[in-house]
C-alpha positions in Angstrom: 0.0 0.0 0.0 2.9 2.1 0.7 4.6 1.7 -2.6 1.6 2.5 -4.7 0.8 5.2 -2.7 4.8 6.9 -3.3 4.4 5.5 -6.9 1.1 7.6 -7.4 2.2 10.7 -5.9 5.3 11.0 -7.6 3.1 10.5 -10.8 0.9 13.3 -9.9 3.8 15.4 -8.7 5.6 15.1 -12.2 2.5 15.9 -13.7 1.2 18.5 -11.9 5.0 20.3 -13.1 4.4 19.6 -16.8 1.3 21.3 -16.9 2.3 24.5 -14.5 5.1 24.8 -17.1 2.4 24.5 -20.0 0.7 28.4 -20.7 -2.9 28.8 -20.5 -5.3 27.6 -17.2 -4.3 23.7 -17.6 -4.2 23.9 -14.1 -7.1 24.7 -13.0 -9.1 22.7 -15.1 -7.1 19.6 -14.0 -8.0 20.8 -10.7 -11.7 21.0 -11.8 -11.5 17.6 -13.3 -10.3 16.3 -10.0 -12.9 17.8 -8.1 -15.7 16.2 -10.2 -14.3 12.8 -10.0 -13.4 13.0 -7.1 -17.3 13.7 -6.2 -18.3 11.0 -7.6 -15.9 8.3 -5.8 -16.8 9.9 -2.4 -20.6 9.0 -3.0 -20.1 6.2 -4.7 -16.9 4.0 -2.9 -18.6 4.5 0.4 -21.9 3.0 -0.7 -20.0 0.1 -2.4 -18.2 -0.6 0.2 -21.0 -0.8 2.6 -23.2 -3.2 0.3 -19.8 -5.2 -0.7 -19.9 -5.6 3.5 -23.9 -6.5 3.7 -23.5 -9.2 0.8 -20.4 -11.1 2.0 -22.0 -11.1 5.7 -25.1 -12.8 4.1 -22.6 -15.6 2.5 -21.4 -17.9 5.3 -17.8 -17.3 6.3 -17.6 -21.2 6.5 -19.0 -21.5 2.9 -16.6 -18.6 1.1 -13.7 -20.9 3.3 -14.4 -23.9 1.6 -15.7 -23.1 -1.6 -13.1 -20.4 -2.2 -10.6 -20.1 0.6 -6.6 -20.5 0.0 -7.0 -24.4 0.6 -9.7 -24.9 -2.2 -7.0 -25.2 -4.5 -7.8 -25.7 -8.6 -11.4 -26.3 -7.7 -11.6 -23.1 -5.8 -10.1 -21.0 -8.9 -12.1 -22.7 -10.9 -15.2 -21.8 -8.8 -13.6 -18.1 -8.6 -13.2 -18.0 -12.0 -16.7 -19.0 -12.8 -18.4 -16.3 -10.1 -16.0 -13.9 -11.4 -17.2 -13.7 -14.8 -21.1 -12.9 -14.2 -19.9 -10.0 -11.3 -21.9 -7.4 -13.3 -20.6 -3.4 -12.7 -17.6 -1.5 -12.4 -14.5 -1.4 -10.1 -16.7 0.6 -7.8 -18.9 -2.8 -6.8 -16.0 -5.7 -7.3 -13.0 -4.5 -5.5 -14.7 -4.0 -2.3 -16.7 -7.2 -2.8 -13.3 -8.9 -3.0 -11.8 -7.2 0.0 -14.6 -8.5 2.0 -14.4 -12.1 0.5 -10.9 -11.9 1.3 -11.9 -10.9 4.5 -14.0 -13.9 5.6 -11.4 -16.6 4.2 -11.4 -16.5 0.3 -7.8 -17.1 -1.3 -6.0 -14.3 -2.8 -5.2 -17.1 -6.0 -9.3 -17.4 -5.9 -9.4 -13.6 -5.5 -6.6 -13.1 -8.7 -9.0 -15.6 -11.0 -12.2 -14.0 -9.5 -10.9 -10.5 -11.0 -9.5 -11.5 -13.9 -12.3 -13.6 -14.8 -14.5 -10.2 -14.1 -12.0 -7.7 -16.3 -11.4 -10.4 -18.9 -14.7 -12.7 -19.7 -17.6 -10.4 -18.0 -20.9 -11.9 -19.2 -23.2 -8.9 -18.3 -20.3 -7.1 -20.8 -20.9 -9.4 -23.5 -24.6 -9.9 -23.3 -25.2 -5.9 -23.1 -22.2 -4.8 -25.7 -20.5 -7.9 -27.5 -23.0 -9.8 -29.0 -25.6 -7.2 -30.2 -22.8 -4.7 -31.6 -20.2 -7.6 -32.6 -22.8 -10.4 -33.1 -22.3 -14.4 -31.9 -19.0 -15.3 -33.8 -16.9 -12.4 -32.6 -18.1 -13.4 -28.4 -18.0 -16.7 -28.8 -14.3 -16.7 -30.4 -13.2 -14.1 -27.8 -14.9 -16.3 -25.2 -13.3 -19.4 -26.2 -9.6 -17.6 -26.5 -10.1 -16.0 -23.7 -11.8 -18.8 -21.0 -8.8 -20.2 -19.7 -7.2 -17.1 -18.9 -8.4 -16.6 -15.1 -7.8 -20.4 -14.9 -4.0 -19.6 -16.2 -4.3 -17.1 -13.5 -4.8 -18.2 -10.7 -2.6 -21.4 -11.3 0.3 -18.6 -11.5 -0.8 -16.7 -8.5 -0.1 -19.9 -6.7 3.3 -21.2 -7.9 4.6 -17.0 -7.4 3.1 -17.0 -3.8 4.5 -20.6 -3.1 8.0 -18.8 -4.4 8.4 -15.1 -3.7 6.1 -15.8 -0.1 3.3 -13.7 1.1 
């Protein structure tokens, strides 16, 4: 958490001197951008957080441990992989849902295929966008390259933690 943190804020410090040396008001309307995202995250991230909270104390902490936990193994990514590809919505809804699955016992390997199964496959994505606007062959050829990807994953996940340690 440290390290992205330094890593962003240099980023925004070697930005924020680019642009003061650019003429005109780039800066303020950075600064104006800023303050309009940054509106909407501090409505939003609390509010996802809290529901992320409410549905992973509905789930059992037992039943995310052995469905999903670190000890699940294959099956478990598998499983992840699975739930992670019909996780409809943005960032905003599956991060904190993660943090909190995490939080009762699901395996960060489960937790690597459960997001990359929800950047990479996302059904809602494909019902909604891919197939009317790209029609059937395009999704189901990006599906089928595409499937094994969270599986590949999460595998990984495991042999680099089993490596480089927690």
């Amino acid at each position: 958490m440290l390290i992205s943190g330094i890593f962003l804020w240099s980023i925004v410090i070697v930005l924020s001197v680019i642009v003061l040396k650019k003429p005109g008001d780039n800066y303020r309307r950075a600064l104006q951008t800023f303050f309009t995202q940054g509106r909407r995250v501090a409505v939003r991230m609390p509010l996802a957080l809290l529901a992320a909270g409410f549905i992973a104390v509905l789930i059992p902490q037992e039943f995310i441990g052995e469905l999903i936990g670190g000890a699940s193994g294959f099956l478990g990514i598998a499983t992840s992989s699975a739930l992670g590809s019909f996780i409809p919505g943005g960032p905003f809804v599956t991060f904190p849902f993660v943090i909190a699955l995490m939080t009762y016992g699901a395996g960060d390997a489960q937790m690597v295929a459960f997001i990359t199964a929800w950047s990479v496959i996302a059904v809602h994505r494909a019902i909604a966008w891919e197939l009317p606007l790209m029609g059937p062959r395009f999704w189901y050829i990006r599906f089928a390259s595409s499937v094994i990807l969270p599986l590949l994953a999460g595998v990984l996940a495991t042999l680099l933690w089993a490596v480089l340690g927690k």
